[in-house]
N, C-alpha and C positions, 0 to 999 in steps of 0.2 A: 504493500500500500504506500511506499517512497511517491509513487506516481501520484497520489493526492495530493502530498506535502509539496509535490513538485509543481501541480497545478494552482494549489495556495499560491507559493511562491510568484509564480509566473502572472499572476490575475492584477492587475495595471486600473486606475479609474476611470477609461475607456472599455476596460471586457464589459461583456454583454451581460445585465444583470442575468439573467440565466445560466449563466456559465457560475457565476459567482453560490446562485441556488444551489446547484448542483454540486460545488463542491461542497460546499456546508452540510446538505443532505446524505451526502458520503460519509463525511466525519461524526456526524449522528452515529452512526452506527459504531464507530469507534469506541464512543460514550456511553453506550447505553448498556448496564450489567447483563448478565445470562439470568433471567429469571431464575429466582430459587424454588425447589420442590417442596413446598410448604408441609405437604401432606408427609413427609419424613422429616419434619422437622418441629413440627410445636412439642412433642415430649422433649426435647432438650430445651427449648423457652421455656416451660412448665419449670423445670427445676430450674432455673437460675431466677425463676420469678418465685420460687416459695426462697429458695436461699438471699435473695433479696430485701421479701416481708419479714422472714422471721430475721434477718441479722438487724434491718433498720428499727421494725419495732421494740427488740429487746435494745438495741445502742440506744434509742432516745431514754428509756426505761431505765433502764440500770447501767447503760455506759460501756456496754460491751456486748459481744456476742453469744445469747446465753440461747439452750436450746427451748422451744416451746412447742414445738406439733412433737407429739407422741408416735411413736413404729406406725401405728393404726392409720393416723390422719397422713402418714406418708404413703399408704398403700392406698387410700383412697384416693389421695390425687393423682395417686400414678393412672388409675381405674378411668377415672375423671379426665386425664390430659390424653390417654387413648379414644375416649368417646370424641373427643373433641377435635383430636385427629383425623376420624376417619369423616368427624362431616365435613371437616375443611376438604379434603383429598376430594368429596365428589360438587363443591361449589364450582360455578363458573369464573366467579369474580373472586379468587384467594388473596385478592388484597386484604377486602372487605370482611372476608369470611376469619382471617385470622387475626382483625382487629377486633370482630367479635366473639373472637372465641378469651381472645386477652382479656378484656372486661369480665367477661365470663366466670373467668379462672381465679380475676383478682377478687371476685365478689365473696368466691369459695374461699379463697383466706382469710378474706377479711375476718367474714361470720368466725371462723374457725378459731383466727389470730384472738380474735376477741373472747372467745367462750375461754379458750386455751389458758390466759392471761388469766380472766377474772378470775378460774377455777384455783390457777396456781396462787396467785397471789390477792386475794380477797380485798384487803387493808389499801389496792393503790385505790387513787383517786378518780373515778370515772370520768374527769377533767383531760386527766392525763394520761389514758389509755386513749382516748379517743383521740384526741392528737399524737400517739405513736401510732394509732392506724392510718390514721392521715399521711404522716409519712410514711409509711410502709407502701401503702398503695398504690402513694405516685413513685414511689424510688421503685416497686415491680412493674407498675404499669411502663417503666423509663424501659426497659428489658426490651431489645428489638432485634427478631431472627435473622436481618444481615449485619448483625453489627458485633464485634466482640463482646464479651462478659464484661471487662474493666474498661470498656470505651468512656464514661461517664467519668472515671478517674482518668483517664490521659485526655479527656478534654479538657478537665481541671489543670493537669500537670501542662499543658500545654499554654492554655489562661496562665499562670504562674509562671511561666516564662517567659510569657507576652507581656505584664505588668514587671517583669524585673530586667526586662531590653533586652534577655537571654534566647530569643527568639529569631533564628534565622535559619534560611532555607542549606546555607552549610551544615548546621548541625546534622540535617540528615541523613545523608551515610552513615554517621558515627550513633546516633539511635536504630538504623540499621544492626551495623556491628556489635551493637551489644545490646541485641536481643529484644529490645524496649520496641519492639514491635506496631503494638498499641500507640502507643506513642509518638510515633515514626508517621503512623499514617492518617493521627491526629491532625500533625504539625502537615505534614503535605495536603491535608484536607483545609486547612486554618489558611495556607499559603496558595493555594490553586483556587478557592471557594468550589472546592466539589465537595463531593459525598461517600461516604466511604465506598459505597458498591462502584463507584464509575472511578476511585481512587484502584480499587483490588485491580479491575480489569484493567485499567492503563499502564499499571507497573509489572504485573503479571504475563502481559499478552506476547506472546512472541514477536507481534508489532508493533511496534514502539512509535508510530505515526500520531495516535492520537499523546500519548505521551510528549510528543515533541512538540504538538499543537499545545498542551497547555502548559510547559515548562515556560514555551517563549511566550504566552502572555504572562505568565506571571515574571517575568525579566530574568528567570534564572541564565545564567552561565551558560554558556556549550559543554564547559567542562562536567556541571552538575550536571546537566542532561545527561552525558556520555554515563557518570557514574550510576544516575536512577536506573538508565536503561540497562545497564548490567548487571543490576543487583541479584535478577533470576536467571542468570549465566548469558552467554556471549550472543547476539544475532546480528546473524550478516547485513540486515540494514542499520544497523546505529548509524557507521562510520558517512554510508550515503545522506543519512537523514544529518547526521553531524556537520556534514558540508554543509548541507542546504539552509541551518538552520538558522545562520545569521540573515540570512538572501530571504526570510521572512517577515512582515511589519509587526510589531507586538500589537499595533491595533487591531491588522487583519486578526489574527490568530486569538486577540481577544474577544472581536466580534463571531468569528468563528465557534469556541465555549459559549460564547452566551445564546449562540445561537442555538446550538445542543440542546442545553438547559432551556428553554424556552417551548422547544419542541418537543422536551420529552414531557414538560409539566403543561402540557396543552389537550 
């Protein structure tokens, strides 16, 4: 796909607005995630949304993470996140269908969270269990199946770099390199204005075209380029796309992403 990057490149403010369509329409496709299999996947959202509820409501509560659903109440939600499963898998719309299964689920803790709580601990104040369900709820309902477990924490740690001027698109290889993962694709998320899912496929893809569409709007370096694009081993088009890369306008290339993004939220 060099041969996009190269008709970006080549598009002058005489080409033909259709020629310009076209190539933007091409780069869409660049952008846009492989949908996820929803229907194998809410039982894994299911657990990191009870370990969610029960960590946030016991932290507000007593300060730490202390356990409160009982062996029982974990075998029912397992029960519970399989039924829930199998109706997403025959919806048409699994957007939709797995946002409501999330409400769903969170409703079931709550009740749970709450019975769980009063039973163990009688004496707190019904003031202040109802507000650690409050948070519990929104820190599970925060849980989202294309997005890592600790995303929420490295968007913080990333915010915390951005308020301490520690914040720059160098540092990324070396969050790379050691492991901070999350973190890594925070800060290239915070720095590109993408989303994680069109963040995975652009550093991941063996074609590194839309990667190089949005390093150069975001001003990065050729040199960063060259490094992002190697991070999942070698492809024979970097060093092409590495040429080409200054020979394109940060504007074009920025109107190009927002193009993307515009069409995919349409």
């Amino acid at each position: 796909m060099s041969q996009l990057f190269r008709a970006l490149v080549d598009l002058t403010p005489s080409s033909p607005p259709d020629a310009r369509r076209q190539a933007m329409r091409q780069a869409t496709d660049l952008f846009t995630p492989t949908p996820m299999r929803w229907d194998d996947s809410f039982p894994d959202l299911a657990q990191r949304m009870i370990t969610r509820a029960e960590g946030t409501c016991s932290q507000v509560l007593f300060g730490s993470h202390i356990q409160i659903f009982s062996s029982e109440d974990l075998e029912e939600f397992k029960r519970y996140a399989d039924i829930l499963n199998r109706e997403i898998s025959i919806q048409s719309d699994q957007n939709i269908a797995i946002n409501s299964a999330k409400m769903d689920f969170a409703v079931m803790l709550e009740l749970r969270l709450r019975a769980r709580t009063v039973q163990k601990n009688p004496g707190l104040s019904p003031i202040r269990v109802e507000d650690a369900l409050e948070h519990a709820k929104a820190s599970c309902l925060s849980c989202d199946i294309n997005y890592p477990e600790d995303w929420p924490e490295a968007q913080q740690a990333v915010k915390d770099r951005l308020e301490s001027g520690l914040l720059s698109a160098f540092f990324l290889p070396k969050l790379w390199r050691d492991g901070q993962t999350s973190i890594f694709y925070a800060a290239f998320c915070h720095l590109t204005e993408l989303d994680y899912p069109q963040a995975v496929k652009l550093l991941m893809s063996q074609d590194k075209t839309g990667l190089a569409i949005a390093c150069r709007a975001s001003k990065f370096d050729v040199s960063l380029f060259k490094l992002l694009a190697s991070l999942n081993g070698p492809s024979p088009a970097i060093d092409t796309l590495a040429d080409l890369y200054p020979r394109l306008p940060v504007d074009l290339a920025g109107r190009t992403v927002r193009f993307t993004k515009a069409l995919a939220a349409a």
